[in-house]
C-alpha positions in Angstrom: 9.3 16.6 -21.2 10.3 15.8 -17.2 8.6 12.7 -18.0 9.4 11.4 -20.6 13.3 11.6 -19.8 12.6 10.4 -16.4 10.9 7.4 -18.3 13.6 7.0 -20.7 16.2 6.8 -17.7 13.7 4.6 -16.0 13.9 2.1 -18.7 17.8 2.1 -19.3 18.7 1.5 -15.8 15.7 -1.6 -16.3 17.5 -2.8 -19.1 21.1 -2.1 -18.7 21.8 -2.0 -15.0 19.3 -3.8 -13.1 17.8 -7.8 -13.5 14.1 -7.6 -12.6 15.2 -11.7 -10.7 17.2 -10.9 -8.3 15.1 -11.3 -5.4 13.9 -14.4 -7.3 17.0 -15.8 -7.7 18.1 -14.8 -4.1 14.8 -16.4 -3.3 15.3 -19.8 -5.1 19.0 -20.1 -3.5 18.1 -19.8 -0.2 15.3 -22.3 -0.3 17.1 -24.8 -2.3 14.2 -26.8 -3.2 11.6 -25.7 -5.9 8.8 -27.5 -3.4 10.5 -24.9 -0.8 10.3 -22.1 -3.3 6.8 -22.6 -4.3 5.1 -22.7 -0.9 7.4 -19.4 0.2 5.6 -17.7 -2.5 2.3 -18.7 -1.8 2.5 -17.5 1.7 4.4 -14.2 0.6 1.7 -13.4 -2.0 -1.0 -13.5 1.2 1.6 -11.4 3.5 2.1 -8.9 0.9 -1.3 -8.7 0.2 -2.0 -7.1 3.1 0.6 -5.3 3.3 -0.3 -3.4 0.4 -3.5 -2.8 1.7 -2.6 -1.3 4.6 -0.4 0.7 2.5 -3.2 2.4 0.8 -5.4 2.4 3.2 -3.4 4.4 5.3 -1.5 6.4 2.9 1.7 5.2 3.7 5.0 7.0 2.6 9.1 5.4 2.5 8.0 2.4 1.3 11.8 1.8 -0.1 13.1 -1.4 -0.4 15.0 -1.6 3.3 11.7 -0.7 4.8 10.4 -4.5 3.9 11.5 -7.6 6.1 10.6 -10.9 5.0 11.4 -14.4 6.6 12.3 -17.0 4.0 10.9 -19.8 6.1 7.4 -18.6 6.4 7.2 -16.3 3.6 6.0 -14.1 6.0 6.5 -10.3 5.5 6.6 -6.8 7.6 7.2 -3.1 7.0 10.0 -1.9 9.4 9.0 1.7 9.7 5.0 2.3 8.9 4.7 6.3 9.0 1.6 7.5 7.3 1.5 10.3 4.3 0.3 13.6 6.1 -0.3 16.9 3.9 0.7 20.2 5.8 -2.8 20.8 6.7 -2.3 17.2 9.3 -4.5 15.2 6.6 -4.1 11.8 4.9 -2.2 12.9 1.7 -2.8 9.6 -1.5 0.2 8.8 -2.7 1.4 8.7 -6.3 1.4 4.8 -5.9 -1.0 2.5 -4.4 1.8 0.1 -3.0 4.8 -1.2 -4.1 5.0 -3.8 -6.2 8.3 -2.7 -9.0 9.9 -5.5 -10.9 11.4 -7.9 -8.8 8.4 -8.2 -6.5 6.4 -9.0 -9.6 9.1 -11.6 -10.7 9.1 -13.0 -7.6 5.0 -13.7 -7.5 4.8 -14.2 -11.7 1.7 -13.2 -13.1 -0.1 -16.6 -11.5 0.3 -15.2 -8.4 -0.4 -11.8 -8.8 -3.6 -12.5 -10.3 -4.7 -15.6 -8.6 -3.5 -15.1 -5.0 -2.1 -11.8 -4.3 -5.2 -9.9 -5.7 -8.1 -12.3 -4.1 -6.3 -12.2 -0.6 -5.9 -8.5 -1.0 -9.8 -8.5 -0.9 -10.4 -11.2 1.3 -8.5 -9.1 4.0 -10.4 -5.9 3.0 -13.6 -7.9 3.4 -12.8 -9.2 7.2 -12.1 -6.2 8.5 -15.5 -4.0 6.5 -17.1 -6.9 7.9 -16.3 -5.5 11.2 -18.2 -2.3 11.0 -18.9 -2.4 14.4 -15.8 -1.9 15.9 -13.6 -0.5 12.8 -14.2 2.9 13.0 -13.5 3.2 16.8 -10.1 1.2 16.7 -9.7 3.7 13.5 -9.9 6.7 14.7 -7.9 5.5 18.4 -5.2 4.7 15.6 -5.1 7.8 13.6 -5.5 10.0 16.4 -2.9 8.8 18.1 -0.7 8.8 14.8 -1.7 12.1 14.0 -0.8 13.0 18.0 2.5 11.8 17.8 3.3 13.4 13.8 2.1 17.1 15.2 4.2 16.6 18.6 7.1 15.6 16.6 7.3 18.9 14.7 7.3 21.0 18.1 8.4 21.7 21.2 7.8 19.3 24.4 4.3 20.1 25.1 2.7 19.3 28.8 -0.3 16.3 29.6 -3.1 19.5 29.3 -1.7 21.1 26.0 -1.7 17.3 24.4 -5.2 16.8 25.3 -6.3 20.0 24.2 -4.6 19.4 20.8 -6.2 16.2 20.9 -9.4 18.0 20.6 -8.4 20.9 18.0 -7.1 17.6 15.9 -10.6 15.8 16.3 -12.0 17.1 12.9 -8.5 15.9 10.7 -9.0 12.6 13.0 -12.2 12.1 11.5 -11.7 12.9 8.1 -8.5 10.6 8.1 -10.6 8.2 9.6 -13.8 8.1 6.7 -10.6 7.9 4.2 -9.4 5.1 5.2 -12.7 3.9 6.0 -13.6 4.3 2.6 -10.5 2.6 0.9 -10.8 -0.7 2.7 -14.7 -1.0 1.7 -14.0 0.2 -1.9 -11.4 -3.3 -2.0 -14.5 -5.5 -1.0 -15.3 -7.9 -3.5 -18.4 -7.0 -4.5 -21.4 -8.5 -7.2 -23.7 -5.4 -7.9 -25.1 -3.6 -11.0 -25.7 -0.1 -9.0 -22.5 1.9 -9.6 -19.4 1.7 -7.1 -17.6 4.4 -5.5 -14.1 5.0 -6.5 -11.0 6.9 -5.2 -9.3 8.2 -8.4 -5.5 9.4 -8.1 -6.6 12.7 -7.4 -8.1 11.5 -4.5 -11.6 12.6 -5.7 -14.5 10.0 -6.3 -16.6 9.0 -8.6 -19.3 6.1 -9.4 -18.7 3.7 -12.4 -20.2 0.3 -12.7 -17.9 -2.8 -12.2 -17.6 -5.7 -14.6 -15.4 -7.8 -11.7 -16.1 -8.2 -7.9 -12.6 -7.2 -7.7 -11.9 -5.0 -10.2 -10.8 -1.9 -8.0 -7.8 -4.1 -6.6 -6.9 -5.1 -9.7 -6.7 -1.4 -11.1 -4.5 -0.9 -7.6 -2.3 -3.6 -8.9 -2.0 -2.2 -12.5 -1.3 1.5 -11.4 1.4 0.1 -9.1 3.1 -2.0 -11.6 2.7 1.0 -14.5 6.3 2.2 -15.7 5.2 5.9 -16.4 4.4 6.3 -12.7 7.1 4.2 -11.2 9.8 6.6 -13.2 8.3 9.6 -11.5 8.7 8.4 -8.0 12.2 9.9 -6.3 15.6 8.0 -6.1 15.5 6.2 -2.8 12.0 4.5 -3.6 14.5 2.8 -6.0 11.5 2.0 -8.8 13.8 0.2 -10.9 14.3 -3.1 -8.2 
């Protein structure tokens, strides 16, 4: 019942209150030119790209829409605040969305885009960096410990340079768990051509092997569950789904 109302609201304030061009439009009247226009989105279907896949990679929460900076001369975009999705337990929590992509994002790219350059550069990306499986998981888990340092810190008292470190060490195990997430979300956006079965991440967070019909196919499920209506109504208010 929650739902279903929240869905029916959802698609009232789509419909009555809120164009799904206004960034476009914005867009298209800053540039001026359509030449302008067309190359902007180009290079903001790459940016965003991997934005998005940092954004599930790393579990990343407030992605509202003042959060995202874009420059309308390069197309290029950046997240202003990148704090990462802990559960209580100090864990990488999946979030109810892969990434955002709501309507006027999608307007902006048009289903062209989306399909033909936002989804292959989403995998290109994940493919650079599992390529670099020699130095990933080190620069990983320096990044996540560090993050995960910072978030318990945060939620206490001034602590001195020997209590730090020794929380370093009690946080070692969530470190490393965070770590083979994240790990495992980048390599499961890898194009890939094989008939044994793939691992996937379902939105559980549990996995499970099925056999792919596309090299990309796992982004392209990302993309869908982002863009899907019944999960964008259920997000709260000031993720503003409806823009």
């Amino acid at each position: 019942m929650e739902k279903t109302t929240k869905l029916a609201v959802y698609q009232k304030i789509c419909q009555s209150f809120v164009e799904s061009d206004v960034l476009l439009r914005s867009t298209r009247t800053c540039l001026g030119t359509p030449e302008r226009s067309y190359y902007f989105r180009q290079a903001f279907a790459r940016s965003i790209a991997f934005n998005s896949l940092m954004q599930y990679a790393f579990a990343v929460v407030d992605r509202s829409p003042e959060r995202f900076i874009f420059n309308t001369r390069t197309g290029q975009m950046v997240s202003s605040d990148f704090r990462l999705g802990y559960s209580n337990q100090g864990f990488l929590e999946p979030a109810a969305l892969p990434f955002r992509m709501s309507r006027n994002l999608q307007e902006l790219l048009g289903p062209l885009l989306l399909q033909g350059l936002f989804v292959p550069s989403m995998g290109v990306a994940a493919a650079a960096l599992d390529a670099r499986k020699d130095i990933l998981p080190s620069l990983l888990c320096l990044l996540l410990r560090d993050d995960i340092v910072h978030w318990y810190i945060s939620k206490s008292s001034a602590r001195s340079d020997s209590k730090t470190r020794d929380l370093e060490r009690q946080l070692m195990d969530r470190v490393q768990k965070n770590t083979s997430l994240t790990k495992r979300r980048l390599a499961e956006c890898v194009p890939t051509v094989d008939d044994e079965p793939k691992e996937k991440e379902g939105t559980d967070g549990a996995t499970s092997k099925q056999k792919s019909g596309l090299i990309d196919e796992r982004t392209r499920e990302l993309l869908k569950t982002s863009m899907d209506p019944e999960k964008l109504c259920m997000m709260p208010n000031s993720y503003q789904p409806w823009l």
